[in-house]
N, CA, C and O of each residue as an XYZ file, in Angstrom:
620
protein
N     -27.346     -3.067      0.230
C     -26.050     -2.781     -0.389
C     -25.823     -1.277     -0.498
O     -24.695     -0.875     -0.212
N     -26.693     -0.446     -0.852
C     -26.907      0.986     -0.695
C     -26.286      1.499      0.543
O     -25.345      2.293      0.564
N     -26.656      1.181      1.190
C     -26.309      1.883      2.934
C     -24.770      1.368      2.825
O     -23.929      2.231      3.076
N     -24.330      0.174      2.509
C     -22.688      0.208      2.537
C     -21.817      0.941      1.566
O     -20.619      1.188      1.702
N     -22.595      1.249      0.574
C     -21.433      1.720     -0.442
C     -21.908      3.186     -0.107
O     -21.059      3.890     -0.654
N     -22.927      4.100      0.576
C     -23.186      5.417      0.999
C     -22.333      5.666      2.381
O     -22.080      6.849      2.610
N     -21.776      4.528      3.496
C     -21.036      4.490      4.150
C     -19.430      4.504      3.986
O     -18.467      4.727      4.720
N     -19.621      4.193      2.802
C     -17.865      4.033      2.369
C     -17.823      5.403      1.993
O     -17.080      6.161      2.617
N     -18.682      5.915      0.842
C     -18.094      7.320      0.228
C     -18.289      8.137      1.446
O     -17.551      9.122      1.408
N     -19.001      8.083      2.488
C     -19.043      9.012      4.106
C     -17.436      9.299      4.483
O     -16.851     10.335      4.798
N     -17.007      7.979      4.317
C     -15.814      7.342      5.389
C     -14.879      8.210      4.864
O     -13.981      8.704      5.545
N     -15.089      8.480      3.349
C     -14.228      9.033      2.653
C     -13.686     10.377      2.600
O     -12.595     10.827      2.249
N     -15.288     11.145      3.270
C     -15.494     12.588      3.333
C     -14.842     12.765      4.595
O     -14.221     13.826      4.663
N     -14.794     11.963      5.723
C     -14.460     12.478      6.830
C     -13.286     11.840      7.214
O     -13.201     11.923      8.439
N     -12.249     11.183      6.694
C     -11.309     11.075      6.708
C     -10.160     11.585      5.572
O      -9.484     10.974      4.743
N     -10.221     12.313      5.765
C      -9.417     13.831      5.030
C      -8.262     14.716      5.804
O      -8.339     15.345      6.860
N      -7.294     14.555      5.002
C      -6.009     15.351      5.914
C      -6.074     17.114      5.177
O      -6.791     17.567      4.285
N      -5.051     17.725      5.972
C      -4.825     18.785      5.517
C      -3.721     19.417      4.946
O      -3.487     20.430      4.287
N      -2.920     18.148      5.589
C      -1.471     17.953      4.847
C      -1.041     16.785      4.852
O      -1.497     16.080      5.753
N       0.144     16.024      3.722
C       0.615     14.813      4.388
C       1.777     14.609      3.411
O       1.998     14.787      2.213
N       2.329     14.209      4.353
C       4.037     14.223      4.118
C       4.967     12.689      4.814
O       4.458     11.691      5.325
N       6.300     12.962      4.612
C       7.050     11.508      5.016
C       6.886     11.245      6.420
O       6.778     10.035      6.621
N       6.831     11.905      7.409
C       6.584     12.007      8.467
C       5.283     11.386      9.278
O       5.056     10.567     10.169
N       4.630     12.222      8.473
C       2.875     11.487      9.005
C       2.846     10.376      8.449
O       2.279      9.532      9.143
N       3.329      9.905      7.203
C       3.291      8.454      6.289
C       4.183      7.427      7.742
O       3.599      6.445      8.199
N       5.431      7.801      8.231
C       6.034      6.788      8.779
C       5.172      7.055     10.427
O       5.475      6.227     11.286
N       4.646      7.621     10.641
C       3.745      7.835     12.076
C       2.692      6.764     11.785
O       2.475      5.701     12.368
N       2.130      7.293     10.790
C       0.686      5.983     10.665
C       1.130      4.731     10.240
O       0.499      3.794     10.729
N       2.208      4.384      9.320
C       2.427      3.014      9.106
C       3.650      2.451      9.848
O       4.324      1.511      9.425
N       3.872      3.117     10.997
C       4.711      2.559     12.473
C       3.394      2.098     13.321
O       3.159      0.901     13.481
N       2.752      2.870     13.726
C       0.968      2.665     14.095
C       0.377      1.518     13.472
O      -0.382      0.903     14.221
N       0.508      1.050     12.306
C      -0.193      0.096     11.590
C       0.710     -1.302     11.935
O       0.272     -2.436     12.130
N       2.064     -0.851     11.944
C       2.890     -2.098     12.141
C       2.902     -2.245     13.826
O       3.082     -3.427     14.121
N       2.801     -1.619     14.683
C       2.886     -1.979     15.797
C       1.328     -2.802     16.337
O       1.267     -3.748     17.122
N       0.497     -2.310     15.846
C      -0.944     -2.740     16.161
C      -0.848     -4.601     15.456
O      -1.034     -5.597     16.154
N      -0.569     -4.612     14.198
C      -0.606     -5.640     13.561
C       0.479     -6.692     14.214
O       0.261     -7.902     14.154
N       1.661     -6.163     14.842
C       2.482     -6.924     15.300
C       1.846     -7.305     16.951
O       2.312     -8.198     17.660
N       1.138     -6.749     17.185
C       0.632     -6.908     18.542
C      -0.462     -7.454     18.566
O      -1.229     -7.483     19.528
N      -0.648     -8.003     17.351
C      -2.119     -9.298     17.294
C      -1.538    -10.171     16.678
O      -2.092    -11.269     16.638
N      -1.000    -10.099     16.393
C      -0.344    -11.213     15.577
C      -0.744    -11.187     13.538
O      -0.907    -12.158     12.798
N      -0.772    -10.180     13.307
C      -1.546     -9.999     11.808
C      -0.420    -10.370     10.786
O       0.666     -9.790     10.792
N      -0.696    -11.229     10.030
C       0.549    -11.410      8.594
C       0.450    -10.345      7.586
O       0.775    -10.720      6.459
N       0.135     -9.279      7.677
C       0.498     -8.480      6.692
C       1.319     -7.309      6.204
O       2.414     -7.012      6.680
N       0.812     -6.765      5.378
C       2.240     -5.875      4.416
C       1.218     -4.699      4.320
O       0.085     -4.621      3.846
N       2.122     -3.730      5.008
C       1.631     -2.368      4.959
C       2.342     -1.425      4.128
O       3.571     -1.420      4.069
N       1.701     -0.731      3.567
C       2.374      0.362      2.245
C       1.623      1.539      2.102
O       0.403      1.550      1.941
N       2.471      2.706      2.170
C       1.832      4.045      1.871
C       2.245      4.434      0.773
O       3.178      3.821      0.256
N       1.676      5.537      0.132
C       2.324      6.001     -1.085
C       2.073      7.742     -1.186
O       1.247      8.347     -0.504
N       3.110      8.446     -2.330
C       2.336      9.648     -2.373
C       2.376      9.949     -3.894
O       3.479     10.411     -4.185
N       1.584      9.848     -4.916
C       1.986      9.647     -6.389
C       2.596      8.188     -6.441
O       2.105      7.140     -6.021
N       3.873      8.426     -7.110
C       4.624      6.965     -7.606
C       6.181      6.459     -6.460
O       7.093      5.644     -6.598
N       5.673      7.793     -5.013
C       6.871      7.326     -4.371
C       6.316      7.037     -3.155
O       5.648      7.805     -2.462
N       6.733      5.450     -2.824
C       6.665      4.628     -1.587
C       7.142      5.174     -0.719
O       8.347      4.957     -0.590
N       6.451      6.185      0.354
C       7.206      6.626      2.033
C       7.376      5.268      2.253
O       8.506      4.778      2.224
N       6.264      4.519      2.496
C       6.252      3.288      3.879
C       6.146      1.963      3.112
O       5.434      1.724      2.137
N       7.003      1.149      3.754
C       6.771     -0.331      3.858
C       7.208     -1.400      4.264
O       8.414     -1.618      4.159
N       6.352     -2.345      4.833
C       6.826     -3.418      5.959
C       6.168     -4.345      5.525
O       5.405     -3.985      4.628
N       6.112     -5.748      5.850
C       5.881     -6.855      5.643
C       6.174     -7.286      6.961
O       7.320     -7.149      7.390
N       4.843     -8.040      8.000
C       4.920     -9.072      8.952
C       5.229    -10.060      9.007
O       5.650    -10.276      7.871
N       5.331    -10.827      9.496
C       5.600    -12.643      9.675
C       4.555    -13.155      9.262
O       3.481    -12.936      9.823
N       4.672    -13.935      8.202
C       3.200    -14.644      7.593
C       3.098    -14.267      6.715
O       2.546    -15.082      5.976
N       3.386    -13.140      6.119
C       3.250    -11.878      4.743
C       3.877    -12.371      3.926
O       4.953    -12.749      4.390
N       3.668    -12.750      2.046
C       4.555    -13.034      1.356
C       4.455    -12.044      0.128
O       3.821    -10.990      0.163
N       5.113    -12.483     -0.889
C       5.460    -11.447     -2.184
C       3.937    -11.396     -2.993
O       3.795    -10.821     -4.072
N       2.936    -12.036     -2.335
C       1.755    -12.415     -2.588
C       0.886    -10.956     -2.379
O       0.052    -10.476     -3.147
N       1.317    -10.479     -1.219
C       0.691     -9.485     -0.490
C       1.376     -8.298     -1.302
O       0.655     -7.305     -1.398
N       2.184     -8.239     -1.692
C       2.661     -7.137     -2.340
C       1.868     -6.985     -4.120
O       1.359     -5.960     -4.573
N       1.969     -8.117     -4.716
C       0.815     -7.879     -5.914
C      -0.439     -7.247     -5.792
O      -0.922     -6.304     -6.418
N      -1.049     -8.210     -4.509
C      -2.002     -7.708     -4.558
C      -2.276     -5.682     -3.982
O      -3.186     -4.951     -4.372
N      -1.139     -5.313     -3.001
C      -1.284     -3.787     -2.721
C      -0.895     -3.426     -4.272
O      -1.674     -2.713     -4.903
N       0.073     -3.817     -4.773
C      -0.087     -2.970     -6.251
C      -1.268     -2.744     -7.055
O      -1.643     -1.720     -7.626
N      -1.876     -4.111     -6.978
C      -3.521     -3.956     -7.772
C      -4.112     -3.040     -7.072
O      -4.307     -2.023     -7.737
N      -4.518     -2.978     -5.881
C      -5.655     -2.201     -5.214
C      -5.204     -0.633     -5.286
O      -6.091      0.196     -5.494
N      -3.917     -0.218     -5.128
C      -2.944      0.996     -4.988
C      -3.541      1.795     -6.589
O      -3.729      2.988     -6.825
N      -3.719      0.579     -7.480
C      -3.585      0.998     -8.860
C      -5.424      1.036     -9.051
O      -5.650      1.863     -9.935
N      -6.234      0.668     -8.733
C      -7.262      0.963     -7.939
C      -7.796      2.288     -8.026
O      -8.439      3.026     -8.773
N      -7.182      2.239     -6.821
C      -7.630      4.191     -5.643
C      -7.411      4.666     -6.738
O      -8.412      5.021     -7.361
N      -6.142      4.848     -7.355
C      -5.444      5.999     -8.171
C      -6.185      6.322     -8.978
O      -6.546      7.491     -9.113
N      -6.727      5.001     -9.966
C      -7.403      5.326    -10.988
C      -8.650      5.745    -11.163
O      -9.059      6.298    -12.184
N      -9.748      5.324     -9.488
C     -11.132      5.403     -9.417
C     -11.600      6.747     -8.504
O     -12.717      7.261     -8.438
N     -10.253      7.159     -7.774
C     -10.162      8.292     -6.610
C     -11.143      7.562     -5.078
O     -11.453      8.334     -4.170
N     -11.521      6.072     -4.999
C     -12.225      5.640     -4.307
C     -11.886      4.409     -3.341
O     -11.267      3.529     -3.939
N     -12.160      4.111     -1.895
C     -11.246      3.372     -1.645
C     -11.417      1.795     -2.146
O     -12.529      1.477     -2.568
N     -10.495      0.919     -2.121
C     -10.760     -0.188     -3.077
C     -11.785     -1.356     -2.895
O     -12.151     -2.271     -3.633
N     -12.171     -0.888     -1.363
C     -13.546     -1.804     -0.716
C     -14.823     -1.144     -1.179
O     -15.879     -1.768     -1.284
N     -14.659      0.436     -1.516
C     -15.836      0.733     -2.080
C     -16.198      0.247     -3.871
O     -17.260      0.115     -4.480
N     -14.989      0.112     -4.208
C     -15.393     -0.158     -5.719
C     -15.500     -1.599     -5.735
O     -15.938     -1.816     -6.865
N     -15.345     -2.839     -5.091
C     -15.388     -4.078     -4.418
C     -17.227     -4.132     -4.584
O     -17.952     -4.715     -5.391
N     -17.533     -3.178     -3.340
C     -18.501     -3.671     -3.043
C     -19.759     -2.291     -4.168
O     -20.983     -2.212     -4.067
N     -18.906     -1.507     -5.033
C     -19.956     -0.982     -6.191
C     -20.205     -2.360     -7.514
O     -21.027     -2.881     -8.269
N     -19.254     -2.378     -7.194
C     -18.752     -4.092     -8.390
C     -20.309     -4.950     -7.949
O     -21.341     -5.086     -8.605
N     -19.947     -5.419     -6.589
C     -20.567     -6.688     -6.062
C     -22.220     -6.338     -6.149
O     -23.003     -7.259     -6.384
N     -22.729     -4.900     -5.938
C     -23.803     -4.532     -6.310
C     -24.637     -4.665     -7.298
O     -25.852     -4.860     -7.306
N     -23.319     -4.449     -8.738
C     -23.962     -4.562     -9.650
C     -23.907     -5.820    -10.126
O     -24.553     -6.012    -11.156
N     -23.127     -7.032     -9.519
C     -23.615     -8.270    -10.072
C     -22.028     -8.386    -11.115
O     -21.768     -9.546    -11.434
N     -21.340     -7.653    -11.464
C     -20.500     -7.333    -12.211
C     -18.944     -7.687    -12.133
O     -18.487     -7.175    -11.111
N     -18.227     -8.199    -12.661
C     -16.175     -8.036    -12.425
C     -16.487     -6.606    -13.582
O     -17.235     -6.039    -14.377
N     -14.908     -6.671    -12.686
C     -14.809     -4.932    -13.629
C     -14.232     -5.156    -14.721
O     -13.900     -4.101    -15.262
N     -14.057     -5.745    -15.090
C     -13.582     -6.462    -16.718
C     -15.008     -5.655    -17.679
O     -14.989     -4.707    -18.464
N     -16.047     -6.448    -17.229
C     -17.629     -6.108    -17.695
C     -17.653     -4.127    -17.631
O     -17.724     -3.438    -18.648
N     -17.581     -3.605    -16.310
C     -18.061     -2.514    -16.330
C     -16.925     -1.569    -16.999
O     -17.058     -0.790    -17.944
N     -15.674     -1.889    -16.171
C     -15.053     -0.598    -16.687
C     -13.711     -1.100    -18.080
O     -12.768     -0.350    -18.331
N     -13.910     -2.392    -18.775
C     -13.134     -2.896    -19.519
C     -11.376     -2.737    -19.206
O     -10.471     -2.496    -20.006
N     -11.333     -2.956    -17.849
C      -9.788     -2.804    -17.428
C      -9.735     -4.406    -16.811
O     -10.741     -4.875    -16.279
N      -8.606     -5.115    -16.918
C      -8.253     -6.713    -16.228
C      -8.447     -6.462    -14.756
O      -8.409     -5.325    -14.286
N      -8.659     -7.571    -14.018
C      -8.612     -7.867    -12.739
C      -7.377     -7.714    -12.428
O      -6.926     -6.873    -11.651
N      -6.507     -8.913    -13.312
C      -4.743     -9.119    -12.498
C      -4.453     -7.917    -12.687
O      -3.591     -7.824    -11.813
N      -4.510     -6.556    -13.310
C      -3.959     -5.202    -12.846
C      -4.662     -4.589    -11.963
O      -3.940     -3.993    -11.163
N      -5.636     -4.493    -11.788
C      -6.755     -3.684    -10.738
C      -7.595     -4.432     -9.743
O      -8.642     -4.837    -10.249
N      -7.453     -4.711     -8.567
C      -7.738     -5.141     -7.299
C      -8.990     -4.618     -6.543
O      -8.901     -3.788     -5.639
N     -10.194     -5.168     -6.978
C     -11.509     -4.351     -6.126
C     -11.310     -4.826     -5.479
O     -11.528     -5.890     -6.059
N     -10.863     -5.259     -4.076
C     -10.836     -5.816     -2.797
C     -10.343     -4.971     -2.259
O      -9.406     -4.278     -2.657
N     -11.238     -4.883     -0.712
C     -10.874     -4.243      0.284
C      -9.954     -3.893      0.682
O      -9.356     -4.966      0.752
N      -8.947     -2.810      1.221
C      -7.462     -2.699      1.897
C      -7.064     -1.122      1.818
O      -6.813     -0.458      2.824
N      -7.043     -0.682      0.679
C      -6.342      0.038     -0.010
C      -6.999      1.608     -0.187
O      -7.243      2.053     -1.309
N      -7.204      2.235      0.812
C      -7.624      3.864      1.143
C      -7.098      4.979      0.694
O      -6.082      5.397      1.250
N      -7.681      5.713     -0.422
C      -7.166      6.820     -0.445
C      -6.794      8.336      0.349
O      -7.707      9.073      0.720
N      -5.488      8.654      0.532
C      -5.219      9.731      0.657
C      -5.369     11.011      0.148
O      -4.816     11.660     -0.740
N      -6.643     11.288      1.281
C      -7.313     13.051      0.483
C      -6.943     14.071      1.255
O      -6.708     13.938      2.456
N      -6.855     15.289      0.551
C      -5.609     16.185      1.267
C      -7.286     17.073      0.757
O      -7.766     17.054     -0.377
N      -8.053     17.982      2.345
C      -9.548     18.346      1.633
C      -9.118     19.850      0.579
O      -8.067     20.490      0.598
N     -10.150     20.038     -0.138
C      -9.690     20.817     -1.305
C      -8.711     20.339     -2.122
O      -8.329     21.123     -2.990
N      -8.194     19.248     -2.078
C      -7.477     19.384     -2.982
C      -7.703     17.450     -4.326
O      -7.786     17.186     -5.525
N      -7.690     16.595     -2.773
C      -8.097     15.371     -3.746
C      -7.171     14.477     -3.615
O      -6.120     14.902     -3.135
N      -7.228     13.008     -3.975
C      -6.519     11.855     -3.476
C      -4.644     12.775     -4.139
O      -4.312     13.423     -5.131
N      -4.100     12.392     -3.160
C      -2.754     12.342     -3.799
C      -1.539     11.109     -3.147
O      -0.310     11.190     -3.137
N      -2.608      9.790     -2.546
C      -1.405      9.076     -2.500
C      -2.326      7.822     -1.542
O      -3.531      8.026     -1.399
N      -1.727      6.606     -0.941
C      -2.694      5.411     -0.390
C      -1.949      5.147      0.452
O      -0.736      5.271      0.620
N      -3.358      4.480      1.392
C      -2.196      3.665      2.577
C      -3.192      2.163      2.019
O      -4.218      1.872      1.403
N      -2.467      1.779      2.474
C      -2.988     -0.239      1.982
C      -2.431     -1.343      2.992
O      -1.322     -1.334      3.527
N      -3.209     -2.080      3.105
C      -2.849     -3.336      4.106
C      -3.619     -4.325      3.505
O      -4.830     -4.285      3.293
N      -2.686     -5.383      3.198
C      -3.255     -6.780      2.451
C      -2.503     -7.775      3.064
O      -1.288     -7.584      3.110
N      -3.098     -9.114      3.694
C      -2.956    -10.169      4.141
C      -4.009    -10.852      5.028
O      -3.927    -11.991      5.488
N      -5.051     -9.940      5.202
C      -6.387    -10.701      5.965
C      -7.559    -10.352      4.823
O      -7.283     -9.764      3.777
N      -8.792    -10.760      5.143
C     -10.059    -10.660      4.570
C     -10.037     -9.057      4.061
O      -9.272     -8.117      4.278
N     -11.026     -9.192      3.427
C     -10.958     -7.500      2.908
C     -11.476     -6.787      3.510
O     -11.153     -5.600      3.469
N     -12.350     -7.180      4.198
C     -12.918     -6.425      5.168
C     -12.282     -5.819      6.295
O     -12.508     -4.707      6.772
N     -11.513     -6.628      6.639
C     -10.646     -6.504      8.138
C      -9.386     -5.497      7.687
O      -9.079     -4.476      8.303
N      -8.776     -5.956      6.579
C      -8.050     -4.812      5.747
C      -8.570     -3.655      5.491
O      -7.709     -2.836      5.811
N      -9.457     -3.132      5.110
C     -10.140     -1.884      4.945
C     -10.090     -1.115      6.310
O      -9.731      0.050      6.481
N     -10.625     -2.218      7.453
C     -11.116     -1.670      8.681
C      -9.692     -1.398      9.721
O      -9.625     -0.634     10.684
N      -8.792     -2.150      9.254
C      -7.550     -1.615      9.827
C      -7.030     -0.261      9.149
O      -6.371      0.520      9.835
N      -7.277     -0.013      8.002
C      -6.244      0.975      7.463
C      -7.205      2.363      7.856
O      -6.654      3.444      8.063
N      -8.953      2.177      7.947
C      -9.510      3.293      8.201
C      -9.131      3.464      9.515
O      -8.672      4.590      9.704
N      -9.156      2.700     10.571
C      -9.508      2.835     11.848
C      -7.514      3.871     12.697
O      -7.256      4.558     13.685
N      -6.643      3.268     11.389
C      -5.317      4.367     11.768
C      -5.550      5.622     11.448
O      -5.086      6.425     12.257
N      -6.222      6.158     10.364
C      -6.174      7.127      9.472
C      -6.981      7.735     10.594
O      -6.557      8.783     11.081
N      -8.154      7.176     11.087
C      -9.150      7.810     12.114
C      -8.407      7.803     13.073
O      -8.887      8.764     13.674
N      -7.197      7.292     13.997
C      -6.667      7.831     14.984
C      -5.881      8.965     14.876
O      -5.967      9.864     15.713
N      -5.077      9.022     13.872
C      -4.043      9.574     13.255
C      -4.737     10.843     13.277
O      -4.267     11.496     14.209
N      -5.776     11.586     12.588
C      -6.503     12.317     12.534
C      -6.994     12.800     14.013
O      -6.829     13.946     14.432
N      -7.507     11.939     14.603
C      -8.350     12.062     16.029
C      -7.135     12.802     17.121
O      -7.342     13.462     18.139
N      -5.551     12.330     16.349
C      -4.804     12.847     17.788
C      -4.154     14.495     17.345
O      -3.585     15.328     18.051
N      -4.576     14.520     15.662
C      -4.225     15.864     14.948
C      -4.894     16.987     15.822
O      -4.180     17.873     16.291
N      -6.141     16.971     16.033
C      -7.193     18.025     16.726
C      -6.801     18.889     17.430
O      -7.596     19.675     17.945
């Protein structure tokens, strides 16, 4: 369990912007919706920067279901600065719901996978991208694997 939750806070260090704005928000979650629409994925993609929504879409298959849950996980990042698969699987380590560790409810705060913070380096999370409608895993691994292109074509 060590090696995954030392892999997540990695993921974290090296996926770091230097700026990010409405622009790059609708680049990566046009990227997220075209990929997802081109597999056929039911979900709802959402960026944020503070308390204002650049991005959001909902696929075929996606319901108002998927949107609670990006609010929980969104509310998450914000509060832990961590992405929401890492505090998922710090949770699952310790045997624990976060009710127990950090005395906050589940139905407001979402440890499940999806929901990545936006780190601007030097400076620190200031906003999320999130994708909820598959496993958490596969959610996590979609939203890193844009952020890592997105980045990869910055260079």
């Amino acid at each position: 369990m060590d090696d995954i939750l030392k892999q997540l806070l990695q993921e974290e260090q090296e996926l770091q912007f230097t700026k990010f704005n409405e622009d790059i928000a609708w680049q990566i979650g046009s990227q997220l919706v075209e990929r997802a629409a081109s597999e056929g994925l039911p979900v709802t993609v959402d960026i944020t920067r503070g308390e204002h929504q650049l991005f959001h879409a909902s696929l075929r298959g996606a319901s108002a279901d998927n949107d609670e849950w990006i609010k929980r996980k969104t509310r998450l990042v914000y509060r832990f600065g961590h992405s929401s698969f890492y505090m998922g699987q710090l949770l699952k380590s310790k045997g624990k719901r976060i009710e127990e560790v950090y005395l906050i409810p589940e139905n407001l705060y979402g440890p499940h996978g999806g929901c990545f913070p936006i780190i601007i380096k030097d400076t620190g999370v200031i906003g999320t991208i999130t994708i909820s409608g598959l496993a958490q895993e596969d959610d996590h691994k979609l939203v890193t694997q844009a952020i890592r292109d997105f980045l990869a074509r910055e260079k």
